[in-house]
N, C-alpha and C positions, 0 to 999 in steps of 0.2 A: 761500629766505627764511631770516633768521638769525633763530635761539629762543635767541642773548643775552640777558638782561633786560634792559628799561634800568636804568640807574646811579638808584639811590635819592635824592630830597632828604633832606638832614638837617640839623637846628635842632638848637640845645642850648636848655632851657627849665631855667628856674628855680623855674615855678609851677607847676611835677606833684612829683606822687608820687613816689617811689623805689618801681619795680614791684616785684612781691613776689617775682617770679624771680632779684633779686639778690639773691645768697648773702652777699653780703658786710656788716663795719656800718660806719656812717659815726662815726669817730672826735671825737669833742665838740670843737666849734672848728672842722670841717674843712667845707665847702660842697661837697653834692651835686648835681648839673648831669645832668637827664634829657635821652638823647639821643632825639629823634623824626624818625619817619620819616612823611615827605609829610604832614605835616600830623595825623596818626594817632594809631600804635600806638608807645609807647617800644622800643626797640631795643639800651639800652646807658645806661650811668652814669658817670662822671668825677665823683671825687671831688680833690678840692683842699685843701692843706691849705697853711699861712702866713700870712703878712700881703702887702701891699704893703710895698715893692718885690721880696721875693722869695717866688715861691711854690713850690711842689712839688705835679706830679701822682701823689697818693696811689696812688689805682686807676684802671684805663680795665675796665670790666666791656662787654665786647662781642660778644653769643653768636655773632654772625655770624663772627668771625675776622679775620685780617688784611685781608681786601678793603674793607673800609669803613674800615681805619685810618687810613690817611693823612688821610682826609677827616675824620675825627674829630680827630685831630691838630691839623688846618688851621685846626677851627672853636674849638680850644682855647688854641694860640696869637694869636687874633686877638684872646679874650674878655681873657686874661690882659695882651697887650699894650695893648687898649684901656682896661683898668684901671689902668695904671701899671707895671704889672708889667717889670723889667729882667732875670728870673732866673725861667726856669720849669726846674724840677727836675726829673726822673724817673729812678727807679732799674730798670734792664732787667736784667733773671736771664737768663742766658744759655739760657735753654730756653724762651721766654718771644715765640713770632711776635708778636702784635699789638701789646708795645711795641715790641718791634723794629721793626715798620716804623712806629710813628709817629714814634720817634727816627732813624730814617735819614738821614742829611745832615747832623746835627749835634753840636755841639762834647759831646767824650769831656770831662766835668770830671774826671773818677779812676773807679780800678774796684778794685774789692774782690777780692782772692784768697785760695786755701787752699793751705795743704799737708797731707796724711796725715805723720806724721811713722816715720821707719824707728824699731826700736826702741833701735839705735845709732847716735850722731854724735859724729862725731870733730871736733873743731877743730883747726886748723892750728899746729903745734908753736911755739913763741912768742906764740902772743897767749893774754891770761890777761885777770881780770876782776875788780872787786872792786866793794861797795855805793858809792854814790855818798854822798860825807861832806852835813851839813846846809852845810857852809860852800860847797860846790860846786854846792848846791841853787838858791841864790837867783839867781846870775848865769845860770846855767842855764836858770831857770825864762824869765826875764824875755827872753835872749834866742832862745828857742824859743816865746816866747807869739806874740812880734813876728813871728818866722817862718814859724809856722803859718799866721799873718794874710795874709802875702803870698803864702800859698801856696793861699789860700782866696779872693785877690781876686774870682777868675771868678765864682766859686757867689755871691758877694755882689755882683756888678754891677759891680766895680771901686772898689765904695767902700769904701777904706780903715776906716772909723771902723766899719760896720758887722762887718767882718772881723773886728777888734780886739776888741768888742760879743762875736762871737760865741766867737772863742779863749778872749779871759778865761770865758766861762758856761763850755765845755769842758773848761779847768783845772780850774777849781773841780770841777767834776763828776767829773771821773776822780782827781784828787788832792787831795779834800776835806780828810786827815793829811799832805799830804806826802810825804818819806819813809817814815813808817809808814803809809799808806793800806795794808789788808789786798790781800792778793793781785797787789800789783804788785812787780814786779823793775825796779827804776832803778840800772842799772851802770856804772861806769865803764870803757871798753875799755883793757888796757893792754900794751905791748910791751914788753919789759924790765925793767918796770917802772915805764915810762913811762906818760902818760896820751893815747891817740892818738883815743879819742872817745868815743860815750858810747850808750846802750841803753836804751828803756823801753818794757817787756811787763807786758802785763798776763792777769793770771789767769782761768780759770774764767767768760770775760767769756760762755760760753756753755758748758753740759756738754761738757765734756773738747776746749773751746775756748780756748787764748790766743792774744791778739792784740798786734801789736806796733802801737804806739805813736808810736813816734820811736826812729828811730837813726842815725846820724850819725857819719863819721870828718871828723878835724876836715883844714881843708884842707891841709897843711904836709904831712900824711900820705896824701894821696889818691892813688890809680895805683898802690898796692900791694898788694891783694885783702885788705884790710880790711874793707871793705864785703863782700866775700862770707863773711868769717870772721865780722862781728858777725853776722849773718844765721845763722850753725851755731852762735854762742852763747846766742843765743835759742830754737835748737830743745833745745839742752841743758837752759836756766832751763826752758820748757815741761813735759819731760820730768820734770824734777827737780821741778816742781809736780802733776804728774800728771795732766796733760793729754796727748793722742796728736792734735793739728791746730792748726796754726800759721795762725792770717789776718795780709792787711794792709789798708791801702788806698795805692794808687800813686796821685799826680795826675798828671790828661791832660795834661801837657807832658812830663814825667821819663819822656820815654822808656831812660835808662840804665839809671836804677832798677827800670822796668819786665823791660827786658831781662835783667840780673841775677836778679830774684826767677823769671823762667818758666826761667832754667836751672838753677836750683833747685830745680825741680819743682813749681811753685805753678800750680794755674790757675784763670783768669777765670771766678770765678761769676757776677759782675754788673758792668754799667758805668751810671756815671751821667752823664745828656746833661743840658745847658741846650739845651729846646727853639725857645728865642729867636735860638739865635746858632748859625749852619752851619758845617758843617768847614770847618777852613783847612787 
């Protein structure tokens, strides 16, 4: 005779408590979703955070482990799509079983990386750098606003307008002065003195954390390891700010960009899935 147990029912309910064995808080705005087993005893919490059309899974609190995830997963996909939802978010830490398997099968939107940074770096003889002028600011800006947007399509459902919604808030936010916003490095990459593309890191974005931004060799100039020298001039700006760890975020299609940064030494802390939409 087998002493498997059987496989547990579970409901998500909206009209209980958050038990008192969740360690965690539920963030103002964000909707708490108790998970119950057979009819009983709560078992686990999902927390939510967004509006319709896009949401994000905050937390999955599940003392049981990955064995129940998938089916936690299943019953939180169904809630979100039956709401409207085109964009369920969740960010997986790469140490982290039970989001991992509830994101299993599903489309990589981008992944967040680090590097420890040596305490020398050299950049490659010829490429040099300088501030980016206000007159180079504005065309800049405008056409990296647009570009972030298509590059944020997925995470927004494919709607454009919303994308655009989201880039312009993000600008604003990261480059509230501009050029003078405290702690950011916006550079322009140059060869000869040439302008072949362009840099923006930002400072202190966590203790002895900067994070790159946008960077970019312009296309006339691509297929000449520019792209991996802007990359060693950003660990320079870092440095030279007094920071010792460089992040990014790559999106889940830019496998080049991806491949570059890991032979740089950078690796996957986290990736973030739309749980609505399965790997292609």
């Amino acid at each position: 005779m087998s002493s498997t147990p059987e496989p547990r029912t579970l409901v998500l309910r909206d009209d209980l408590p958050v038990p008192d064995t969740f360690g965690g808080e539920v963030p103002e705005g964000a909707t708490a979703v108790v998970v119950q087993s057979d009819g009983a005893r709560p078992v686990g919490v999902v927390v939510l955070t967004g509006t319709v059309p896009l949401l994000k899974l905050e937390r999955l609190w599940l003392p049981s482990g990955e064995d129940e995830a998938r089916t936690v997963g299943a019953l939180v996909r169904a809630r979100a799509s039956a709401a409207g939802a085109t964009v369920l978010a969740v960010e997986v830490p790469r140490s982290d079983p039970v989001l991992s398997a509830v994101a299993a099968g599903t489309r990589v939107l981008g992944e967040h990386l680090e590097k420890q940074l040596p305490d020398e770096v050299a950049v490659p003889t010829g490429i040099g750098w300088r501030p980016m002028t206000e007159a180079e600011l504005s065309p800049w800006h405008e056409r990296q606003l647009r570009a972030y947007a298509e590059d944020n399509l997925d995470r927004c459902g494919g709607d454009l307008e919303l994308a655009l919604e989201r880039s312009r808030r993000d600008f604003d936010h990261l480059l509230p002065e501009g050029l003078q916003t405290p702690d950011t490095s916006l550079v322009v990459l140059t060869v000869d003195g040439g302008p072949v593309g362009h840099l923006w890191v930002r400072h202190h974005r966590e203790p002895g954390l900067s994070y790159v931004y946008d960077v970019e060799v312009a296309e006339a100039h691509r297929g000449r390891g520019y792209g991996r020298a802007a990359m060693l001039v950003a660990e320079v700006l870092t440095r030279d700010a007094g920071d010792d760890a460089l992040g990014l975020h790559v999106f889940g299609p830019n496998a080049v960009a991806r491949s570059l940064y890991l032979s740089l030494g950078y690796q996957v802390l986290s990736a973030t899935h739309d749980l609505l939409v399965p790997a292609s």
